[in-house]
Each structure stands twice: as C-alpha cells, then as structure tokens.
C-alpha positions, 0 to 999 in steps of 0.5 A: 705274078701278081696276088690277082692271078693267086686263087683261094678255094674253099672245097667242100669236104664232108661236113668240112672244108679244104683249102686249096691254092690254084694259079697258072695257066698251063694245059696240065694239072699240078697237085702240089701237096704240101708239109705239116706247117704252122701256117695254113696255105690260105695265109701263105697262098701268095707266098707259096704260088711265089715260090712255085711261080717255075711251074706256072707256065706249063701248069695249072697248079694246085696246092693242097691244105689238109681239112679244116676239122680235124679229128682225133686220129686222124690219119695219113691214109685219111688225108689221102682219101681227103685230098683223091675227094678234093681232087675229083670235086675239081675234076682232075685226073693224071696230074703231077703230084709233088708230095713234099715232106707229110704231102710225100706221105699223102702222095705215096697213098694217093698213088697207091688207092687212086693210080688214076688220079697219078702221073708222075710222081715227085716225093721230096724229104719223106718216108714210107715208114715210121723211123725213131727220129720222125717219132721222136720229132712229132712226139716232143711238136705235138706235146710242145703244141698241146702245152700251147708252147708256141715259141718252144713249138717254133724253136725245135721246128727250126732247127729239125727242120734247116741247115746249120748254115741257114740257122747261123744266117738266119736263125734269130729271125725266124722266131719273130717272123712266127710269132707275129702269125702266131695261130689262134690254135695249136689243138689242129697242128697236134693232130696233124703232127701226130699222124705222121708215123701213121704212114706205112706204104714201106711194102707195097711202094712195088705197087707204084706203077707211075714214073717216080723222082725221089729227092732228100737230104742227107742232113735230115733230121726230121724224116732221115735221108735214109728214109729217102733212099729206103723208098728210092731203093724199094721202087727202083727210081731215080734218086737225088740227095742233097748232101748238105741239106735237111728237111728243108731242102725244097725251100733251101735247094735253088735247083730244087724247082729245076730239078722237080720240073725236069723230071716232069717234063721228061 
C-alpha cells in the first residue's frame, strides 16, 4: 500500500468539519472508529490504513475521527449522532463497524439510534457503563491536559494504556516519539476525554439486533477487562480475552486484525 491509495476527507458537519481516513478497494464498507488519541487521524492517516491494510482487500474502509470543534460537554451519544451524519453524507449503510476503545462506545450507540446504518458489530477494549477505573483515568487526562502538562499527559496515557512487557521494551521511547508531535492544543483532547463516562448503553445493549464479537484485555487499566465481559455477557455473544494484554491489545495483539476479519467474514 502506498500513501496514494490513502485518502484524507473533510466532511462537512454542522458548522464544523470530521476527518475521516478512506482506502481499500473491497465491495463492502468498513466503519473503523477509532480511540481518544493525542494525534488526529488525519496526521496518522498512513499510518493507521498501514496497520488496518488486512481489511483492504475485501473493503472499502473508513476511519472516523471525531469533529473539529468540539463543545463543552460534548458527549459520547453526541459523537454517535456526528459519526450516523458522516456516514449518511457518505452514503453508507450496513457496514462493518469496529469501535475500538471510545469508538467502541460510539459504535454501541450507533447500533442502538441508527440499527440500519450496522451489520456486524466488533467492540474491542470498551464499556457499556462508566466504572472507578475509567473515571479515574479521564479524570487525572483531562486535568493533566487542561494544565497543558503534555509530557506528564503522555506518561500516564502509557502506562494505562500498554503492557508491562511493552513498557520494558519500549517504554523510554514513546515520550519522545510524542513529544515531537506534540499538538498545538490539549483544550479538544480535554473534552473528548471527559466524555467517556457519558457512556451508558449497559440497559439496553439487549437491543443490539446485530451480529456482535466482544474482545478485551484482562490487564486493562483504562476500561477493566470486566467491562469487556460485562457487555459479552448482557448480549450473549461471542467473547475473546487477551489474558496478557490491556487497553492496547488491538495495537499489541498480531491476531487481533485476523480475529476482527474472521468474525466479518463468517
């Protein structure tokens, strides 16, 4: 895959704009929807059609950002609502969707307010309701990020976020990889952050009609692998754990793509 078959969007959104990462040449849509990141999908656009390249055969994938401006309190159930408009201004309907993390979130309520816009269903290192551990990780980002305490921000986001045995490997790395594309703002990544335990689909994920896979990681420490076989649990679908893994399992996982792209296919 080269940078020429990657595509940037700019979609028109209410006043506002949504990035989203389009490449593939597959006959079915794929509506990847990302995590909370400190990077927009537009500066990693390569990058992520890179490491989602497996899918680029059968699909057309799209990966959606989150909208430009953002308003204080704005909300997970708002971002739906942004992302059902991004997609009916592309004209999709029954993709694939893989919600990863936040995007899991989304995804839940995508599901639930727009059933038509769903095929299958993968939510990967999510939850359905808000638990002590995800708010106690948003709440020490968003401070961390309203004090523009960029490298502090970027310490505790590591190590929530990855394996110990990723952090010994790697660990001194990743501060100075962040620090050289460091954003010129944290104000948006604040509000995004804080909207995580606005997320509450917990009691009435029976709604989900669609086919579901669930994946977490029992060494989560942003979201708790609990909350992964919470929402397994409640909809009666297929489950995977990954015993080892945490919250970055879909970057640290080799299989994870394999795993996502079986559960389409079958």
């Amino acid at each position: 895959m080269s940078r020429r078959d990657v595509e940037v969007l700019s979609l028109p959104l209410e006043g506002t704009t949504m990035d989203c990462v389009r490449f593939g040449g597959g006959d079915r849509p794929l509506a990847l929807i990302s995590g909370l990141n400190l990077r927009s999908i537009r500066e990693r656009a390569y990058a992520l059609a890179r490491m989602y390249r497996i899918f680029a055969q059968d699909y057309t994938v799209y990966i959606f950002d989150r909208r430009e401006e953002v308003p204080p309190g704005y909300s997970v159930p708002d971002m739906a609502a942004d992302t059902a408009r991004a997609m009916d201004g592309l004209g999709l309907r029954q993709a694939d969707v893989l919600g990863i993390s936040q995007g899991g979130m989304i995804a839940q309520y995508l599901a639930l307010e727009r059933p038509e816009l769903v095929d299958r269903l993968v939510l990967a290192v999510t939850l359905s309701r808000p638990n002590e551990t995800i708010r106690q990780a948003t709440d020490r980002w968003a401070e961390l990020a309203e004090r523009d305490d960029y490298a502090g921000l970027v310490r505790d986001v590591m190590a929530r976020m990855y394996s110990d045995t990723f952090l010994e490997k790697f660990g001194r790395l990743l501060p100075a990889v962040s620090g050289a594309t460091r954003p010129p703002s944290l104000a948006r990544f604040a509000v995004l952050t804080r909207a995580c335990v606005t997320c509450d689909t917990y009691d009435r994920l029976e709604d989900i009609r669609c086919p579901v896979l669930v994946i977490g990681g029992r060494q989560d420490r942003v979201v708790t692998g609990r909350a992964s076989e919470e929402i397994a649990k409640k909809l009666g679908c297929a489950l995977y754990m990954y015993q080892d893994l945490g919250h970055s399992a879909y970057e640290e996982a080799r299989d994870f793509n394999d795993r996502v792209l079986a559960f389409l296919q079958s």
